[in-house]
C-alpha positions as CSV (number, residue, x, y, z in Angstrom):
1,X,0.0,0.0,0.0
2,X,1.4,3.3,-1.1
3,X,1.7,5.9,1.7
4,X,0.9,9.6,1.1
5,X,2.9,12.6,2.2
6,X,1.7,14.7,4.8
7,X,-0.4,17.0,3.6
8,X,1.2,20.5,3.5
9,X,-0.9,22.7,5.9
10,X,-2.3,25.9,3.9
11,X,-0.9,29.2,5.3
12,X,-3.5,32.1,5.9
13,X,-3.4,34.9,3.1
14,X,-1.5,38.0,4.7
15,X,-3.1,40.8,4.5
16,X,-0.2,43.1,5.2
17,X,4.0,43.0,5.8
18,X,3.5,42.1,9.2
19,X,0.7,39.3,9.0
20,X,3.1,37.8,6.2
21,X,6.5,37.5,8.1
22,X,4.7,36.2,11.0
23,X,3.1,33.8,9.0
24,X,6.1,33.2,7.2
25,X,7.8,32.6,10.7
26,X,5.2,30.3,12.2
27,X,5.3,27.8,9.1
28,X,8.6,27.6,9.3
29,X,8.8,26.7,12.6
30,X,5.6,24.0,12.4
31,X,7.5,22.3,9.4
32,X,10.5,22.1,11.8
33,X,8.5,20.5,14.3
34,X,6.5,18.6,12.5
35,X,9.5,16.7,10.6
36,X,10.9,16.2,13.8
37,X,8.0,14.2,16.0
38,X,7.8,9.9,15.6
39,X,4.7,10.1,13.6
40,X,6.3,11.2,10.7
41,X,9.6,9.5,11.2
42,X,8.0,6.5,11.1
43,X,6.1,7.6,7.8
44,X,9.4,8.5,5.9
45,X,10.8,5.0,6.9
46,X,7.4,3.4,5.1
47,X,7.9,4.8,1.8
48,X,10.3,2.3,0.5
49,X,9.0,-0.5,2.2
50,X,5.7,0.2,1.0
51,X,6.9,0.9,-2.7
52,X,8.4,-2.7,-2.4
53,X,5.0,-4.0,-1.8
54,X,3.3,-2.5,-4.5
55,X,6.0,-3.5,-6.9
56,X,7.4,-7.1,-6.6
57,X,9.7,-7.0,-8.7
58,X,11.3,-4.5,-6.4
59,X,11.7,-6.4,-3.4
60,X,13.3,-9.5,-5.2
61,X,16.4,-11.3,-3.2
62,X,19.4,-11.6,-4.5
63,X,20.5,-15.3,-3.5
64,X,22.6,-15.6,-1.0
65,X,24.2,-19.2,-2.7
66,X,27.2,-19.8,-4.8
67,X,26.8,-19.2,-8.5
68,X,26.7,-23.2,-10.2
69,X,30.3,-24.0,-11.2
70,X,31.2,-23.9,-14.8
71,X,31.6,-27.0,-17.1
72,X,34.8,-28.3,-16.7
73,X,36.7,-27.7,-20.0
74,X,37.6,-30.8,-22.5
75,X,40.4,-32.6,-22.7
76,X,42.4,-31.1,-25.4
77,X,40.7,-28.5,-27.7
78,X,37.0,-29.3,-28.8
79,X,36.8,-28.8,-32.5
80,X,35.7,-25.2,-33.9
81,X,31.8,-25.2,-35.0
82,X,31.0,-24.9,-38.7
83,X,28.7,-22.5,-39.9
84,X,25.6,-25.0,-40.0
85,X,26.4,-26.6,-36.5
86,X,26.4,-25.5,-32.9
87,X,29.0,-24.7,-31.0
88,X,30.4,-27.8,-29.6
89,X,30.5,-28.7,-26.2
90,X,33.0,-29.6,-23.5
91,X,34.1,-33.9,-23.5
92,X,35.3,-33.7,-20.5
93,X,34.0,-34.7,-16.8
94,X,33.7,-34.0,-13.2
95,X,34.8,-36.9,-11.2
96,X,31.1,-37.3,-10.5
97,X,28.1,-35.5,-10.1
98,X,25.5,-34.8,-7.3
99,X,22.6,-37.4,-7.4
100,X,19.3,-35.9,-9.3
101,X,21.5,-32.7,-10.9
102,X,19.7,-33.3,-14.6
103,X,20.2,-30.1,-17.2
104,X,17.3,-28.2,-18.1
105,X,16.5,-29.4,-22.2
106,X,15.7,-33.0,-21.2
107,X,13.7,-34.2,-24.8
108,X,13.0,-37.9,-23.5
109,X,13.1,-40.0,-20.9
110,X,12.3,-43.6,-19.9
111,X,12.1,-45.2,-16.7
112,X,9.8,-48.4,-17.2
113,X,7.5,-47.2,-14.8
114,X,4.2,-48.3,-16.4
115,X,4.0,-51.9,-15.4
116,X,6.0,-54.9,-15.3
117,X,5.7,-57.9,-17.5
118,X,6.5,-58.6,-21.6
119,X,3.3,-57.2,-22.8
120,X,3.5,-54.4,-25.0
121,X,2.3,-51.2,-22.6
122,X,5.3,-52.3,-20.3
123,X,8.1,-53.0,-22.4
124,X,7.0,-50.0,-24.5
125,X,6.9,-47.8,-21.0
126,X,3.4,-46.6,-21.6
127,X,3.7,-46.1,-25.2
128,X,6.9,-43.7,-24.7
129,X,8.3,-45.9,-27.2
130,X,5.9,-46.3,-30.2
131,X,7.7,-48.4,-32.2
132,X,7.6,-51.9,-31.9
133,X,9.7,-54.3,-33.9
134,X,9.8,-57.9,-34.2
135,X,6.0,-58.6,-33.9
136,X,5.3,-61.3,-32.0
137,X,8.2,-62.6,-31.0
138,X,9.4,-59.5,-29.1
139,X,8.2,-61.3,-26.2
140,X,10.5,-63.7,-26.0
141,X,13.0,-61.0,-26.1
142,X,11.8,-58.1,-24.5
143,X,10.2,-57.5,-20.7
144,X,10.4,-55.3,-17.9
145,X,11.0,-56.3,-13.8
146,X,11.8,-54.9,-10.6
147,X,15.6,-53.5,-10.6
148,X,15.9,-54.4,-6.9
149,X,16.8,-57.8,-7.2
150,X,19.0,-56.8,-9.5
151,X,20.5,-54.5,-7.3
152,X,20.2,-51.2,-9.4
153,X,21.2,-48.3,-7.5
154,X,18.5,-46.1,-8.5
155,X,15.6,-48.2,-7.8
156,X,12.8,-48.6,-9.9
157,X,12.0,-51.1,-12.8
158,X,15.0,-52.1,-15.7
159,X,14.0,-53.1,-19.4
160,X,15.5,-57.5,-19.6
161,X,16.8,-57.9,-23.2
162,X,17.3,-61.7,-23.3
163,X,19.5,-63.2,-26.3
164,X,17.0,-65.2,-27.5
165,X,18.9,-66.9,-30.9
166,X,18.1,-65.2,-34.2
167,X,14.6,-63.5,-32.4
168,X,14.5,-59.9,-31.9
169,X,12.7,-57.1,-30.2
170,X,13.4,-53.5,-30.8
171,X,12.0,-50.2,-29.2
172,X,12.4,-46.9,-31.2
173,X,11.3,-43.2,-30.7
174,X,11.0,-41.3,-33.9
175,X,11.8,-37.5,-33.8
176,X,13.1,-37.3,-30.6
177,X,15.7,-35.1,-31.2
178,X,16.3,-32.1,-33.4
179,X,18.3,-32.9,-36.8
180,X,21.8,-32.4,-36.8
181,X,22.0,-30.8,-33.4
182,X,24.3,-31.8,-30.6
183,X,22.6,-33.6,-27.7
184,X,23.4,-35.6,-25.0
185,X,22.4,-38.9,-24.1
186,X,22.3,-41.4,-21.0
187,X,21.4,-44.9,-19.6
188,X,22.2,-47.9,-17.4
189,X,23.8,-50.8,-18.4
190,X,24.2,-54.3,-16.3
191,X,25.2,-57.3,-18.4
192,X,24.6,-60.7,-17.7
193,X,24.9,-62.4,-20.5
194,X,28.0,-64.9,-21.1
195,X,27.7,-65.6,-25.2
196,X,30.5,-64.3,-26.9
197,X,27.8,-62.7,-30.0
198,X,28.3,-58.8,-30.5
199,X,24.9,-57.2,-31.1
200,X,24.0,-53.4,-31.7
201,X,21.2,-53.0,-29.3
202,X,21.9,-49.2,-28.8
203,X,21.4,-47.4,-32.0
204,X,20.0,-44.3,-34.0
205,X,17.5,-45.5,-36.6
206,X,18.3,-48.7,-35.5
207,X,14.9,-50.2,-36.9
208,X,16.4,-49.8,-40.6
209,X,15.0,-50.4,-43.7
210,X,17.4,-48.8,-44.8
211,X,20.5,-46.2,-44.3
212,X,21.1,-47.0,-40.4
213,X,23.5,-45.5,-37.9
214,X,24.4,-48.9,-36.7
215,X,26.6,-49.2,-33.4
216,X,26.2,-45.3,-32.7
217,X,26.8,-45.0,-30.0
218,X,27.0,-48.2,-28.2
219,X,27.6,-51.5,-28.7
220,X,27.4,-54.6,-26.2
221,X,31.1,-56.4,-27.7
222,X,32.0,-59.9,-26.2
223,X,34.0,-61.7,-28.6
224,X,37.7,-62.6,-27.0
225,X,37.7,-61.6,-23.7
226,X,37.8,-63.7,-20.6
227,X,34.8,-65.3,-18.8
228,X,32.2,-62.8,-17.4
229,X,33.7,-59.9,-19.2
230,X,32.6,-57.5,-22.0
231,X,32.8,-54.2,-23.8
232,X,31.3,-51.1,-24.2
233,X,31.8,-50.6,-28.3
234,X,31.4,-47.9,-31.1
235,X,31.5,-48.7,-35.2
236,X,32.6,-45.9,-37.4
237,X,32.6,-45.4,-41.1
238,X,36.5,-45.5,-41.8
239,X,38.6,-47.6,-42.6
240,X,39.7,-50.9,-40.6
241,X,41.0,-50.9,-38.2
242,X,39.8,-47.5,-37.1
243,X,36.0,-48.1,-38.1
244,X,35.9,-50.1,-34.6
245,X,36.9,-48.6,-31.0
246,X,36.7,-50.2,-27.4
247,X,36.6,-49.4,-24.2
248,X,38.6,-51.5,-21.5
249,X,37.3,-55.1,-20.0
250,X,34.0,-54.3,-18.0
251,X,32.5,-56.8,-15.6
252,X,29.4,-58.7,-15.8
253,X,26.9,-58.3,-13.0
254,X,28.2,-55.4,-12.4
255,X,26.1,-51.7,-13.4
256,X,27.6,-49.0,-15.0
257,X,26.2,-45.4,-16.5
258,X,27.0,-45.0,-20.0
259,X,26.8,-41.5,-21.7
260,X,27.3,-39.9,-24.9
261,X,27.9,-36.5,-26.5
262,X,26.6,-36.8,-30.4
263,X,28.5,-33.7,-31.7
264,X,27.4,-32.4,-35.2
265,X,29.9,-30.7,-36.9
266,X,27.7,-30.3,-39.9
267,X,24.7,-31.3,-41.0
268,X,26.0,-34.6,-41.6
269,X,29.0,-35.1,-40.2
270,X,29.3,-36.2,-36.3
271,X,31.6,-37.5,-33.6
272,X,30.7,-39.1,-30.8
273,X,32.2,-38.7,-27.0
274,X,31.9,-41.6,-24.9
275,X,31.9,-41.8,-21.2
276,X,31.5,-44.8,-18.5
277,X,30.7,-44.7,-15.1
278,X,30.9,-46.7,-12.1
279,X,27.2,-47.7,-10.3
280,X,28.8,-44.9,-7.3
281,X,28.9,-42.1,-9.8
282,X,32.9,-42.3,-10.4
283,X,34.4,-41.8,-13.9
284,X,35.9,-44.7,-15.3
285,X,36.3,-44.3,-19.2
286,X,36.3,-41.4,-22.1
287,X,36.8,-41.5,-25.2
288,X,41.1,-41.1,-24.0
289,X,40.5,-44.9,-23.0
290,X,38.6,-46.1,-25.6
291,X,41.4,-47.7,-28.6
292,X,40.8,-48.9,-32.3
293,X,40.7,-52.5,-32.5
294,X,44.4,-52.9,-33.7
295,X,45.4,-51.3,-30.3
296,X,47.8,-47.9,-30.1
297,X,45.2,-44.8,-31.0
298,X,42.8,-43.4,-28.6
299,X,39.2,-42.6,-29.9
300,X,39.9,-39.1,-28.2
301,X,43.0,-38.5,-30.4
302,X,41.2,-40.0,-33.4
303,X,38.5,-37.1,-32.9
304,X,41.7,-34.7,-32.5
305,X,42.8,-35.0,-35.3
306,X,39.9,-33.4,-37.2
307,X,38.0,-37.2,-38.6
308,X,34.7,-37.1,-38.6
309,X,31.6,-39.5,-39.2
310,X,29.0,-39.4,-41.9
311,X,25.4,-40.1,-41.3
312,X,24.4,-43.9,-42.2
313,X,27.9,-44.5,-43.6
314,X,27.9,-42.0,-46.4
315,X,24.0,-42.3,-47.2
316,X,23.1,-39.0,-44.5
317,X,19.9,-38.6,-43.8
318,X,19.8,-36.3,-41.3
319,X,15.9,-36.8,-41.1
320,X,16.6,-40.5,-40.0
321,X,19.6,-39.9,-37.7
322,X,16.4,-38.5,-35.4
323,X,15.0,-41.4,-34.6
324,X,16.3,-43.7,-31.7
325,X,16.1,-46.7,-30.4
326,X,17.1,-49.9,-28.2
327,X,16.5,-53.6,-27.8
328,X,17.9,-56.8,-29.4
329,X,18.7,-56.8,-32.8
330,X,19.0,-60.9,-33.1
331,X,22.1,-61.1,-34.5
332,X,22.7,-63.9,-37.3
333,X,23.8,-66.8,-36.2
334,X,23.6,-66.4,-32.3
335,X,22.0,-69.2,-29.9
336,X,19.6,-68.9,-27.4
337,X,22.2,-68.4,-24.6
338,X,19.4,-67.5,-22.0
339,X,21.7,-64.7,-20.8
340,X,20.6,-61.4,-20.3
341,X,21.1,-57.7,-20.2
342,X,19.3,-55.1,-18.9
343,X,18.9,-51.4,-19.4
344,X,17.8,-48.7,-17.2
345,X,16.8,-44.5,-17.3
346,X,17.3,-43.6,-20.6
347,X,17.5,-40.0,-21.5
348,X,18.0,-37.6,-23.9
349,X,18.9,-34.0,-23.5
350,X,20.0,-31.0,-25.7
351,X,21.5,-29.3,-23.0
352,X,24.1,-30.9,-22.1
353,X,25.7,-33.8,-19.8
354,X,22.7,-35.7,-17.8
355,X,24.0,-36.9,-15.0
356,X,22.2,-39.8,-12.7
């Protein structure tokens, strides 16, 4: 509520010299009084508070909290952005991050929270994946149960992909993220499966008619590693044997946090910035531990040195490379192992890094 000044007391008309300077005198000495008693006091002390009230925006805090710390900067010098892409952002990361600190731009997200079970509202989360594949038989492949006995850290229920022979099941979101624009991406992985066939369960486009990004950006790689072991993979469109990079001996039973950068550097031309946590939040792998299948180069110097990946192998479609999905592909020739893995909180952000 606005406070009024004190009304200025009128001053009787003089009707010669003297009335006047008396007057003059007397009103002189009443505004001297006046200003001086608690009354008024008290109404000078008002006036800002009440101007506060009657404009909010005037009486906002300034918080009292450190400013959020910057991103920590990249390993090395992130590439300069072309004309037709966005800046690119940092590769590096924290040793960890708070539990729950997610980015603002979130564009999907998928907990299995609907139900449990293999029918199709669980396994497709509600319908947040409305793609399908693999018809009836996705079943067999595809269902969702409780993560506690499974001892995921986050609690909550965890997509089973079974390796179920030459039988598939496939989830896919189309348009989930802009074309050609940098995002960010993030899920749980726990493997449990002991067959030594690679598959590409992680993928954009991945169900493909045609033109696929196959093995972008992950892929679940056991071949020639020890018992209960396994790999966290990526397949590029060069040349052998820098078309295929790996990331050091995980464990099986065992979950981890696996996230991605997908940096456009053009409208068709990407690279892609692994990283692999522990279930405790603790950085264990980037793309400066990740080598090429012969051994010796570092995806993170491969990306250094200015090479770059094409949309679907040289046949871009950046109106494909939107779409994304996750699953079993039912790679030829693989058994029905009855192993498993299982997936858990995927994400998608155009923000920046997710976090937990």
């Amino acid at each position: 509520m606005n406070v009024e000044p004190p009304m200025r007391r009128r001053r009787p008309e003089a009707t010669g010299a003297s009335t006047l300077a008396a007057a003059l005198l007397a009103s002189v000495l009443l505004a001297a009084c006046d200003a001086s008693t608690p009354r008024d006091r008290e109404a000078a002390a008002a006036q800002p508070a009440a101007s506060s009230a009657a404009n909010p925006a005037a009486r906002q805090e300034v918080p009292t909290s450190a400013p959020a710390p910057s991103p920590v900067r990249a390993p090395g010098n992130a590439p300069r952005a072309t004309p037709d892409a966005p800046p690119p952002a940092s590769t590096d990361a924290p040793p960890g991050e708070p539990r729950g600190a997610q980015p603002s731009g979130i564009v999907f997200e998928s907990s299995w929270s609907t139900a449990t079970g293999a029918t199709r509202e669980a396994v497709t989360d509600g319908g947040r994946w409305p793609v399908l594949a693999c018809g009836p038989v996705f079943d067999r492949v595809l269902s969702v149960v409780p993560g506690t006995p499974l001892d995921f850290p986050e609690g909550g229920n965890v997509l089973k992909v079974r390796m179920a022979g030459e039988n598939c099941g496939m989830l896919q979101r189309e348009d989930v993220v802009p074309a050609s624009t940098t995002h960010w991406g993030r899920f749980w992985i726990r493997n449990d499966e002991h067959g030594n066939k690679n598959d590409h369960p992680v993928a954009y486009y991945n169900v493909h008619p045609a033109a696929p990004i196959q093995a972008v950006p992950f892929v679940r790689y056991a071949n020639n590693l020890g018992p209960g072991q396994w790999q966290a993979g990526l397949y590029g469109d060069s040349k052998y044997p820098t078309n295929r990079w790996y990331s050091p001996p995980l464990m099986n039973g065992v979950w981890y946090r696996y996230e991605w950068e997908m940096r456009y550097l053009s409208a068709t031309t990407f690279q892609v910035w692994p990283r692999i946590y522990s279930a405790s939040g603790q950085l264990l792998y980037t793309a400066a531990n990740y080598t090429h299948e012969g051994g010796g180069l570092t995806l993170e110097a491969f990306w250094r040195s200015g090479v770059q990946q094409t949309l679907g192998g040289g046949r871009a479609r950046p109106d494909l490379a939107r779409h994304f999905g996750m699953g079993n592909e039912g790679p030829g020739g693989a058994s029905d192992s009855g192993g498993s893995w299982y997936y858990a909180k995927f994400a998608l952000s155009t923000a920046g890094w997710i976090g937990r």
